[in-house]
C-alpha positions as CSV (number, residue, x, y, z in Angstrom):
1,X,63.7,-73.0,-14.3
2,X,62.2,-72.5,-17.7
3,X,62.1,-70.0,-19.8
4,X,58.6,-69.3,-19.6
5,X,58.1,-70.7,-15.8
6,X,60.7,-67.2,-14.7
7,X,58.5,-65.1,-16.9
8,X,55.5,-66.0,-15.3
9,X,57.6,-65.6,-11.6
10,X,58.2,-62.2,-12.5
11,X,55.2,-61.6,-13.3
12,X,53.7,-62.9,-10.5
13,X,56.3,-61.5,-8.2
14,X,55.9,-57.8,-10.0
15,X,52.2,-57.5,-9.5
16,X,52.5,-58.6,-5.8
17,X,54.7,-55.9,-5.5
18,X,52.8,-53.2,-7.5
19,X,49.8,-54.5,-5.0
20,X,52.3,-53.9,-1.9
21,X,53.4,-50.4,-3.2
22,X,49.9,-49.1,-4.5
23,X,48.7,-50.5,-1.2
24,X,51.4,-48.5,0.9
25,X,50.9,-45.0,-1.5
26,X,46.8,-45.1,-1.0
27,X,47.3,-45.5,3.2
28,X,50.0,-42.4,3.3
29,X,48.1,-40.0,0.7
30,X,44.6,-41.4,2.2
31,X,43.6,-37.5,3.7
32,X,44.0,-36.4,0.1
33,X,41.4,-38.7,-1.5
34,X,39.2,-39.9,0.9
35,X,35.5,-39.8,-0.1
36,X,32.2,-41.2,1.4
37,X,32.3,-45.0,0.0
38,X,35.5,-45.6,1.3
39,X,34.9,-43.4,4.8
40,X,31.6,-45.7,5.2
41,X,33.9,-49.2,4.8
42,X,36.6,-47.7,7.4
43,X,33.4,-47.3,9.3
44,X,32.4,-50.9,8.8
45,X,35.7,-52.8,9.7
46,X,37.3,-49.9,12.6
47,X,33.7,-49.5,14.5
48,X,31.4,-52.3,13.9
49,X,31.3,-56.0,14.4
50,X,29.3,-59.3,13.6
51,X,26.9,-60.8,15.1
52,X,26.3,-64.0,14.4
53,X,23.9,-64.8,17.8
54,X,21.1,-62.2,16.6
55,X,20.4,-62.8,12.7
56,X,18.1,-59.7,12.6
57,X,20.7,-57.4,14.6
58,X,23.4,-58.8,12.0
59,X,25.9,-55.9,12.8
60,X,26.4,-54.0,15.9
61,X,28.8,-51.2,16.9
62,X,32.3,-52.4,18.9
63,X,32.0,-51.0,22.6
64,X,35.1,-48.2,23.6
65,X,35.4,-48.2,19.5
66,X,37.2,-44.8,18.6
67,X,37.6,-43.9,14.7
68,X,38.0,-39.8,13.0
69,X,35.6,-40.5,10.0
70,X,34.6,-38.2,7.4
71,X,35.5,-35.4,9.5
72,X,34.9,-35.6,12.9
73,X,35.0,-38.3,15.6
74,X,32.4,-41.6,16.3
75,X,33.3,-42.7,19.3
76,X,31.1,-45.8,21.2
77,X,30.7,-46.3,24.5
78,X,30.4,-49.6,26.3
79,X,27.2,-50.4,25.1
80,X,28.6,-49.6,21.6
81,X,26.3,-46.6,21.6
82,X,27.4,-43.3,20.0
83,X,27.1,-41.7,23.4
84,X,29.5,-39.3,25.5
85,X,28.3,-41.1,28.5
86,X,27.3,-44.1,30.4
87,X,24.0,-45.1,31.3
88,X,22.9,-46.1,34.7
89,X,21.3,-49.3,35.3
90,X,19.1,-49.4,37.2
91,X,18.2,-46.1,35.6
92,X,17.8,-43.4,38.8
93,X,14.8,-42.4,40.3
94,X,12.7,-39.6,38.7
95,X,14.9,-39.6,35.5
96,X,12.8,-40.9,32.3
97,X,14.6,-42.2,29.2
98,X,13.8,-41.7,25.0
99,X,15.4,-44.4,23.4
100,X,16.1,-43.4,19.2
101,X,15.7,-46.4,17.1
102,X,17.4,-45.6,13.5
103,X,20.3,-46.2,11.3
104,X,23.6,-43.4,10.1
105,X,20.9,-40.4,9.9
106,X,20.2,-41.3,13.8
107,X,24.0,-41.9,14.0
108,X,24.4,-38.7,13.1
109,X,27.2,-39.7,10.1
110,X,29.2,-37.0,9.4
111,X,29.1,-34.3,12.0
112,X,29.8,-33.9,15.5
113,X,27.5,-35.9,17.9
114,X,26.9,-32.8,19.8
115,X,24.9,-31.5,16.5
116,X,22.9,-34.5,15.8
117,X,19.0,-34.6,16.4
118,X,19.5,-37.1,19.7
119,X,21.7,-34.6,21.2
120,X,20.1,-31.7,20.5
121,X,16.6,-33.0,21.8
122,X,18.4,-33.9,25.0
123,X,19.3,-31.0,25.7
124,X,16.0,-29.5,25.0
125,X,14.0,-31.9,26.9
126,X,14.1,-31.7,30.8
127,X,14.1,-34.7,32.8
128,X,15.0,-36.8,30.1
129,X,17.7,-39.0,29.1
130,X,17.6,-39.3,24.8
131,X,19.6,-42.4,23.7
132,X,20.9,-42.8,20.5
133,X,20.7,-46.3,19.4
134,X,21.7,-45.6,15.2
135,X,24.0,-48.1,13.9
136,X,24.8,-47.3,10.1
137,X,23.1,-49.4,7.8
138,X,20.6,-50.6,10.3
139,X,17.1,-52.0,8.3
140,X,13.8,-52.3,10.2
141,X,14.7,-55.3,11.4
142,X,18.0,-54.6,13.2
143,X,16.2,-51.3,14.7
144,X,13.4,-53.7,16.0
145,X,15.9,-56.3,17.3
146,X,18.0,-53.0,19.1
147,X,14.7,-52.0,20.8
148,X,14.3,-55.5,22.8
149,X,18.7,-55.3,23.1
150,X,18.0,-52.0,25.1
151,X,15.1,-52.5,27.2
152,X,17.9,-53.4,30.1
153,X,18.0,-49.4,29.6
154,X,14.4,-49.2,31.1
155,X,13.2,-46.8,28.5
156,X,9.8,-44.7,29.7
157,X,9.2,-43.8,25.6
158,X,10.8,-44.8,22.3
159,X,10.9,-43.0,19.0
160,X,11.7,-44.8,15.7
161,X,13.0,-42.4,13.0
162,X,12.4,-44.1,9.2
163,X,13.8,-43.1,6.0
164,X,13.2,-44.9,3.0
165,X,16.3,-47.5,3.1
166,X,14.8,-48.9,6.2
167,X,13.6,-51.7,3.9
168,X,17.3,-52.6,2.5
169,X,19.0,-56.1,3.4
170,X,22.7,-55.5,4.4
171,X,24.9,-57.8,2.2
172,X,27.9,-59.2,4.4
173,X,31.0,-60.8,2.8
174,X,33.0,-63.9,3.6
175,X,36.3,-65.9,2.7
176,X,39.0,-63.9,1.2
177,X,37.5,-61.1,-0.4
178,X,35.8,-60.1,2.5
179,X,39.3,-60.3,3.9
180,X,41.2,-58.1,1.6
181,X,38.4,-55.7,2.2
182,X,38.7,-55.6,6.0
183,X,42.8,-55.1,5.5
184,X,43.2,-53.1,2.6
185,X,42.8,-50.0,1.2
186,X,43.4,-51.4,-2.3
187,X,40.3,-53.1,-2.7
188,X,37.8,-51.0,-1.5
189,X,39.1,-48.0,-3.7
190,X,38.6,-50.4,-6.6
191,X,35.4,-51.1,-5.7
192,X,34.7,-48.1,-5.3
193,X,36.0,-46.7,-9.0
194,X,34.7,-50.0,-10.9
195,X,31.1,-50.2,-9.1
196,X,27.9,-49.0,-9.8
197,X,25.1,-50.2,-11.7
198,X,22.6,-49.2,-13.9
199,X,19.1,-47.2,-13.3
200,X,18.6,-44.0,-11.0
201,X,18.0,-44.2,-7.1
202,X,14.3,-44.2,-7.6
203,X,14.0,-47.2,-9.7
204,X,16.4,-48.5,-6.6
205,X,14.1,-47.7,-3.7
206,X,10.4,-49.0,-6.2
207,X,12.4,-52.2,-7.0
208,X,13.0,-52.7,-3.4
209,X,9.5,-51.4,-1.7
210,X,8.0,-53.8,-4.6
211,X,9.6,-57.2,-3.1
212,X,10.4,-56.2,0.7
213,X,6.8,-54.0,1.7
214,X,5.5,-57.2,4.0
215,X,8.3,-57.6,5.9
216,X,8.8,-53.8,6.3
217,X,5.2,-53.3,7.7
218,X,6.0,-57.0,10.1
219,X,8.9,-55.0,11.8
220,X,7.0,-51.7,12.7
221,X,4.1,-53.4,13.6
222,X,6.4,-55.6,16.0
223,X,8.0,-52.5,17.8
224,X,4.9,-50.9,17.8
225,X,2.7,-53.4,19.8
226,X,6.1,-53.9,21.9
227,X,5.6,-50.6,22.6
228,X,2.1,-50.2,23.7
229,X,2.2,-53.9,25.8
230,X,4.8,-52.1,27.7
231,X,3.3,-48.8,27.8
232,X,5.9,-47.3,25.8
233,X,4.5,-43.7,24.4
234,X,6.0,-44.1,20.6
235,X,6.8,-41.4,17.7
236,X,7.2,-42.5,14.3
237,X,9.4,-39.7,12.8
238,X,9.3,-39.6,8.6
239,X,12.6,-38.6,7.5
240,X,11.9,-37.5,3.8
241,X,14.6,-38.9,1.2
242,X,17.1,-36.2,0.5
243,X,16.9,-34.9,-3.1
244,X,14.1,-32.8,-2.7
245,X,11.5,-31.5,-0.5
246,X,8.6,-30.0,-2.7
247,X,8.3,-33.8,-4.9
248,X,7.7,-37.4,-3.7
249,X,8.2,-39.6,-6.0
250,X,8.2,-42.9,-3.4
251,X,4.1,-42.2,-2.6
252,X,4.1,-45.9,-1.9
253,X,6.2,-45.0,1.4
254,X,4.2,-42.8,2.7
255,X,1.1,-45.6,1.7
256,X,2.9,-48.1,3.9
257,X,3.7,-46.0,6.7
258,X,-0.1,-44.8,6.9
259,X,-1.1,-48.2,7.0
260,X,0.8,-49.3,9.9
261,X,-0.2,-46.6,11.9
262,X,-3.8,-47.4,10.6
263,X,-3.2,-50.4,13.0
264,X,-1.6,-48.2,15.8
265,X,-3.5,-45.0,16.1
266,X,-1.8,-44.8,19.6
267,X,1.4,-43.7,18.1
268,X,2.3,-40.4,17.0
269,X,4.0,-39.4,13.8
270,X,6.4,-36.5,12.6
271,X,6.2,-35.8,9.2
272,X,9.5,-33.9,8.5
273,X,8.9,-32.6,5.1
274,X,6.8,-29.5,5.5
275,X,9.5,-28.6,7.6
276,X,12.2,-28.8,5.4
277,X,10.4,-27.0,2.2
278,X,11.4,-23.9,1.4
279,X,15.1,-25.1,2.0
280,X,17.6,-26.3,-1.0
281,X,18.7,-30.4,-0.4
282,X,21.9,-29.4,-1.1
283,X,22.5,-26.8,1.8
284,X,21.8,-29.3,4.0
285,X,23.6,-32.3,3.0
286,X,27.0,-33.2,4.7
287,X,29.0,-32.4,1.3
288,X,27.6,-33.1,-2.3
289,X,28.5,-36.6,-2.8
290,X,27.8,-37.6,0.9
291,X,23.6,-36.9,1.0
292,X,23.2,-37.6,5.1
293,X,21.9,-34.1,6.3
294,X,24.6,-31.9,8.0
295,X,24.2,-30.0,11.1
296,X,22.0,-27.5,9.9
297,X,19.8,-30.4,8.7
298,X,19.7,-32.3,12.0
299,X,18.8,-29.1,13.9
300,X,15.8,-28.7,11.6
301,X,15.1,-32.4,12.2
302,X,15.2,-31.4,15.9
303,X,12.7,-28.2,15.7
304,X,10.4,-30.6,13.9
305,X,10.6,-33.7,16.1
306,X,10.3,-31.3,19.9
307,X,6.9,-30.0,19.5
308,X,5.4,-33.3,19.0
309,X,7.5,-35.0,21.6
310,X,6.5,-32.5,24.3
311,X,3.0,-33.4,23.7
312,X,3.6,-37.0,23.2
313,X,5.9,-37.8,26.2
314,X,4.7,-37.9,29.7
C-alpha cells in the first residue's frame, strides 16, 4: 500500500472508531445529559411508527410500546393509545365515551398519565369513559384522520384540544441519515448541538399561520361536521401557547379559530387562558427548556375544561 493510501486508512479506520467509542460513552452516561430534543427522538424511534397507508395519519403510536421518557413512563396499549386500559368493543351498555383528539399536550409528555387533563377528567366525569387519543407531533390533519381511526370506539362526544402548532407539517426522514438517527445516539446529539435557526418562536408560528391557515380551517371544519352528522356533542378547547398568559401576540389564531366556529355554532369552546392568568409560565412548565405544561398545568387545564363539559355532554 502507499504511502498516502495507509494514511488515509488510518484515518478512515480512527474516525470509525472515535464514532464507535463516542457512540458507546453517550449510551452509558445518557441519564447524565439527557434533555428534551433528544428525549422527543427516543420517543419517535422506541414508541411510534410509520404509516405509509394513511398520508394524513403519517405517524402513529406502536401498540404494547413501553419506553421511561423524560421522567416517567409512556406506555401504549393495543390500540397504541396512552391508556392503562383496554377498551371494550362493542362498548357496554349505559357507559358513554369522550374521545380527546390532540397531539404531546393531550399525550400528556412529560408527567405521569395519571396527572394528565384525559385522566383527570375521567375521573371527574361519571358515566364516562375519556380516551386519550394524543400522539406527539400530531397536526390537524393526523387528529382529524385519528377521529375516523377511532370511531370503531363508538364515541357518544369528542373534544379536540388545539394549540398553536396544530398547523405544523411533520418532516420525516429517509435513506441513511434517517437511519443513523433511528440507531444512534451520536447523531441526534449533533443535531441537537449544531441546529437551530434564525428568528424567535413568533416569527415561527406568523410564517407558518401565513402559508398553512386554509388547510388548518379544512381540517376543523372536517371533524366538525363529522361530528354533528353523527350527533357527536363537540368542544373545541384553546390551549394558549406557553410563554405567557396576560399577551397574545398570535391574534390571528384566535381569528381563525372564531371563524370556524362561525361555521359551527353547535360546538362549544374552552378558552383556557383566563384560566391560567394570574399564574407564572414557568411554574407550570415540565422543566425550563421542555415548555409542555407539567402537572400542575394539566390540572388547571382540567378545572377549566369540566365546567363546560358537564354542560356540554349529555
Amino acid at each position: 500500500m502507499k504511502p498516502w493510501a495507509r494514511k488515509l486508512a488510518l484515518l478512515a479506520v480512527g474516525h470509525v472508531v472515535a464514532v464507535v467509542a463516542g457512540e458507546a460513552l453517550l449510551r452509558v452516561t445518557y441519564s447524565g445529559w439527557s434533555n428534551y430534543n433528544t428525549e422527543m427522538w427516543r420517543y419517535a424511534t422506541t414508541v411510534k411508527q410509520k404509516t405509509p397507508d394513511n398520508p394524513r395519519l403519517g405517524h402513529e403510536h406502536k401498540p404494547h410500546a413501553t419506553a421511561q421518557l423524560y421522567g416517567t413512563e409512556i406506555r401504549t396499549n393495543s390500540l397504541g393509545l396512552r391508556e392503562d386500559r383496554e377498551f371494550e368493543v362493542p362498548k357496554p351498555s349505559g357507559l358513554k365515551r369522550l374521545l380527546v383528539l390532540g397531539d404531546s399536550i393531550t399525550l400528556a409528555w412529560g408527567v405521569d398519565v395519571e396527572d394528565g387533563f384525559c385522566a383527570r377528567l375521567d375521573a371527574a366525569l361519571d358515566g364516562w369513559e375519556v380516551i386519550n387519543s394524543g400522539v406527539g407531533n400530531y397536526n390537524s390533519s393526523a387528529e382529524a384522520a385519528t377521529y375516523e381511526k377511532l370511531q370503531v370506539l363508538e364515541p357518544d362526544a369528542v373534544m379536540l384540544a388545539f394549540y398553536i402548532n396544530d398547523i405544523e407539517k411533520p418532516q420525516y426522514c429517509s435513506g441513511l441519515w434517517c437511519s443513523l438517527s433511528h440507531h444512534t445516539y451520536y447523531y441526534p446529539l449533533l443535531k441537537d448541538r449544531l441546529g437551530g435557526g434564525t428568528g424567535t418562536y413568533i416569527d415561527y408560528y406568523t410564517d407558518w399561520y401565513e402559508r398553512e391557515s386554509d388547510r388548518l380551517e379544512a381540517d376543523l371544519d372536517g371533524v366538525m361536521t363529522a361530528a354533528a352528522q353523527r350527533d357527536q356533542p363537540m368542544v373545541l378547547v384553546a390551549i394558549p401557547e406557553l410563554h405567557s398568559f396576560t399577551e397574545n401576540p398570535f391574534p390571528q389564531v384566535d381569528a381563525l379559530l372564531q371563524r370556524v366556529l362561525a361555521r359551527h355554532p353547535e360546538v362549544a369552546l374552552v378558552d383556557l387562558r383566563p384560566h391560567l392568568v394570574g399564574h407564572e409560565p414557568k411554574d407550570l412548565w415540565v422543566s425550563q427548556e421542555d415548555h409542555h405544561p407539567n402537572a400542575e398545568g394539566h390540572r388547571l387545564f382540567a378545572e377549566g375544561m369540566l365546567p363546560v363539559l358537564v354542560e356540554v355532554l349529555p
